[in-house]
N, C-alpha and C positions, 0 to 999 in steps of 0.2 A: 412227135415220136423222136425226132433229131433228138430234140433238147434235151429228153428223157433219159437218152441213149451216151447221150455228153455227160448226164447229172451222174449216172449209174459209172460210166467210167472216171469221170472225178470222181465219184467218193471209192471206186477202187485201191485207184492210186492211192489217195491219200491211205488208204489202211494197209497197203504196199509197204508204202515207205511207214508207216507206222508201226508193224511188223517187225519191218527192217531193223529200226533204232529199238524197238525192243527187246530184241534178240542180238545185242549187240554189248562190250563191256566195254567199260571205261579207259579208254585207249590212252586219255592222259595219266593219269594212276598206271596204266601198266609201264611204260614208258620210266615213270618215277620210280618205280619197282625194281625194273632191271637196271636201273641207273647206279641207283645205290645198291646192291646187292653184287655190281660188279665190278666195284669202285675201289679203286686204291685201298681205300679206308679198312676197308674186311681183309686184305690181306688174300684173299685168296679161299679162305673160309674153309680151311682144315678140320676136318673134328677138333672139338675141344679147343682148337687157337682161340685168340680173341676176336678175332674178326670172323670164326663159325657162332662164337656167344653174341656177335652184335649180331650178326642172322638170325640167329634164334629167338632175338629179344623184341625186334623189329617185326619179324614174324607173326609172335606172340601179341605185339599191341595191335596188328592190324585184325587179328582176331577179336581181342577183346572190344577194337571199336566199332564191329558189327555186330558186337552183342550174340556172339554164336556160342550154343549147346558144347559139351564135350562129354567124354566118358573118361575123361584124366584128370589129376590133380592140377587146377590152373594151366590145362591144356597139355602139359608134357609128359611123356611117357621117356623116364628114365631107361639105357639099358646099357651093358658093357660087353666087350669085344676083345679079345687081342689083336692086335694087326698080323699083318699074313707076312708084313717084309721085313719090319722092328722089331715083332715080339714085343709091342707096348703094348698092355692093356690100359685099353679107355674106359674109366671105367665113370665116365660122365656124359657120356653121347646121349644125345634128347630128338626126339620126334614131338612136333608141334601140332596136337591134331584136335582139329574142330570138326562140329555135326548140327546136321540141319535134318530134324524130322522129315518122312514125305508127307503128305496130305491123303495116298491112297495105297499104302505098301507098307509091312512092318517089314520088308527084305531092303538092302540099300546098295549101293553104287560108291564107292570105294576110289577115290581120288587121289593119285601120289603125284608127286614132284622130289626130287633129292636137291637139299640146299647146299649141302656141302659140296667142295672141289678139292683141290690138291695141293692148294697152300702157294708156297714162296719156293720154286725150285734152282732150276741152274739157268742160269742167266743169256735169252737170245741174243744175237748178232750187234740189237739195238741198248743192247746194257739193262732189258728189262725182266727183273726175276721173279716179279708176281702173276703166278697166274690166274686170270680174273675170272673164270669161270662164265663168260657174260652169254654164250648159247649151252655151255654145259656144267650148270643147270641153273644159273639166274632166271633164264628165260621161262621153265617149264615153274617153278618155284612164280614168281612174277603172277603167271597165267593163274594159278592155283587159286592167289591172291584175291583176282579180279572174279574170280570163277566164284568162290565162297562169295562173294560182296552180290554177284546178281541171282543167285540160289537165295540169299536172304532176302532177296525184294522178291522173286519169284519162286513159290516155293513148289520144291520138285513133287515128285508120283512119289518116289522111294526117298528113301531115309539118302544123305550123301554125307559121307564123311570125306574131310580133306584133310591129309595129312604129308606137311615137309617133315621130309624125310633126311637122317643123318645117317653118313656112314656108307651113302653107295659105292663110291671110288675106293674103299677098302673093303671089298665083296657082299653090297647089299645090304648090309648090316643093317640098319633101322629099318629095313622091310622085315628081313627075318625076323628081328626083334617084334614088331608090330604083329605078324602073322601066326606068331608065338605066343603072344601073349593079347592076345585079340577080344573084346570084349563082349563078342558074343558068337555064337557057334559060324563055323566059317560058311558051312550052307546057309547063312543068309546072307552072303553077299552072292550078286546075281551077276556082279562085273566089277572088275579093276580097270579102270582108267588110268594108265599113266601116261606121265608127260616128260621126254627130256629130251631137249635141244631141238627148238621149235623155231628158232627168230633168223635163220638166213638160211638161202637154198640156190644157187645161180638160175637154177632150169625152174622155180619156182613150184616146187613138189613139196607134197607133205606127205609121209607113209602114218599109212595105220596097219598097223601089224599083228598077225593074232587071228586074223579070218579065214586061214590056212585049219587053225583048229575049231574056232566056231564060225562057219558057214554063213548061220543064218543073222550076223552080223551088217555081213558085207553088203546085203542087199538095201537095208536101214541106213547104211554109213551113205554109199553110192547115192540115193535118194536126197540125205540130207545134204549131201555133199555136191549137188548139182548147180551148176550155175556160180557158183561159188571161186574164190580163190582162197590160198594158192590149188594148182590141183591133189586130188586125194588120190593116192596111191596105194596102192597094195601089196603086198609080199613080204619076202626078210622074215617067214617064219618056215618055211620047209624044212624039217629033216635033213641031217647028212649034207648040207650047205656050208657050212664051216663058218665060218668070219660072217657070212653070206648072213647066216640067223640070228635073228634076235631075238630069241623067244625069253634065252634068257640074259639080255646083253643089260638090262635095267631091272630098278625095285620091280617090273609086275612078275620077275624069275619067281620070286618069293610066293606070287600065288600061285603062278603057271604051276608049282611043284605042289600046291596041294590042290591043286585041281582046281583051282574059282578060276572063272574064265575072266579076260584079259586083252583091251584092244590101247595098244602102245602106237602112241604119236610121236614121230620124232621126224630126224632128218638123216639124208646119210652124212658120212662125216666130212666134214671141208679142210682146207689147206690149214686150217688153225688150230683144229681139233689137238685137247693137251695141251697147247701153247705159252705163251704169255700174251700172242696177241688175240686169243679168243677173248675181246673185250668186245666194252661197250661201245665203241666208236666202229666197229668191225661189223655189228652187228646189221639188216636192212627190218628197218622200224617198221615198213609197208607190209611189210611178208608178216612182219609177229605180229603187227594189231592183226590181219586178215587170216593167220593162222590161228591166233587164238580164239578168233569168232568162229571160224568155220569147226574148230573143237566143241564148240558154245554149239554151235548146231546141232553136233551130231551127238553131242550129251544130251540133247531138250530130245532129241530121238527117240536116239536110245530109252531114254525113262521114261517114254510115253508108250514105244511098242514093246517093251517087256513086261509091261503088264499086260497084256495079252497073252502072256503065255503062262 
């Protein structure tokens, strides 16, 4: 009976930890992801600069090396804007968006990240005038990345499309664009996922935010979110909070305003936030691989108890 009783909890384990690694993303890739996307090189990744086109290009191949679906011309969905501060019109800003059928849903689950940041500005204390963007938004952009790459090995309930998004740091712009010109009626998506600024936290938190307006979220996140790091927090969406809210502080404003509901992973903001030194060397690599699994969790959740309903 011992023995039986050893055999039964070895091969637990083993499908424990088997579980485990497979619900898990490639933390070296992600890692390379934010590296270069927050890297001198991009400049900062302004709409339209050349270092927002080397995002976009980069973006673009790591799509096409997974061999994922779209509903756009070679993945990009053109759109144009004027700025709110310049009066420039941009009229080449691009959203990068791929799609992975579901296996049991023709409704789908809606995945942002904003690649863009705010370019080259006025120069810190230390003589540095690029700001690198590396937790806002290399980080959630990165995730995206990795997120698409284990959706294609495992393929969801619901249809998901991922899409980097251009244009948030000048009022959302590639979301509105995207939700504007949306490739199929907006009641079929059943949830926005976004993600922006995921990879350091001191007190080791992650908010999802959003379960203020859909309830029966929170109970799914909590669940999936157990045992897990970093911790999963709640709130930053109540009414009449000011600064407080984020309901619409990122791309998911753009659905939150046509009603598709919407659970926003982020962080609150740190001493770098804007900076030049929100780079990659600032960033704690522990926190982003374990936040972007514990995303990874509560996405495989999520797609599994909505169809339930």
């Amino acid at each position: 009976m011992q023995v039986a009783i050893k055999y039964c909890l070895s091969c637990l384990l083993i499908f424990s930890i088997h579980l485990a690694k497979a619900q898990s993303i490639d933390k070296t890739k992600l890692i390379e992801h934010i590296a270069y996307l927050s890297s001198d090189e991009l400049e900062g990744r302004k709409t339209q600069s050349q270092g927002n086109l080397a995002a976009r290009e980069y973006i673009l191949n790591e799509f096409k090396s997974l061999d994922l679906a779209t509903q756009y011309p070679d993945y990009i969905q053109k759109f144009s804007f004027e700025g709110r501060r310049d009066n420039k019109v941009y009229d080449q800003a691009a959203n990068i968006i791929a799609y992975i059928p579901g296996s049991s849903s023709k409704k789908l689950i809606v995945i942002t990240a904003h690649y863009d940041h705010v370019g080259i500005g006025r120069a810190d204390s230390a003589g540095d005038s690029i700001y690198n963007g590396a937790d806002d938004n290399a980080s959630g952009t990165a995730a995206l990345l990795e997120l698409a790459r284990y959706f294609k090995a495992h393929r969801p309930a619901h249809g998901i499309m991922f899409a980097a998004l251009d244009g948030e740091e000048m009022g959302l712009q590639g979301a509105k664009a995207l939700v504007k010109d949306f490739p199929y009626a907006l009641d079929q998506i059943v949830l926005n996922i976004n993600m922006d600024m995921i990879s350091r936290n001191e007190n080791g938190e992650l908010y999802a935010s959003g379960t203020y307006y859909y309830p029966t979220f929170k109970t799914i996140l909590e669940e999936a979110a157990s045992g897990n790091k970093p911790i999963l927090k709640f709130g930053h969406d109540e009414p009449n909070t000011g600064r407080d809210n984020w309901t619409n502080s990122s791309d998911h404003g753009a659905f939150f305003k046509e009603n598709v509901p919407h659970i926003y992973f982020g962080v609150e903001d740190h001493k770098d936030y804007h900076k030049p030194s929100d780079s990659f060397e600032n960033i704690d690599q522990e926190f982003f691989v374990n936040a972007t699994n514990l995303i990874l969790k509560c996405t495989i959740a999520l797609d599994q108890e909505l169809l339930k309903e």
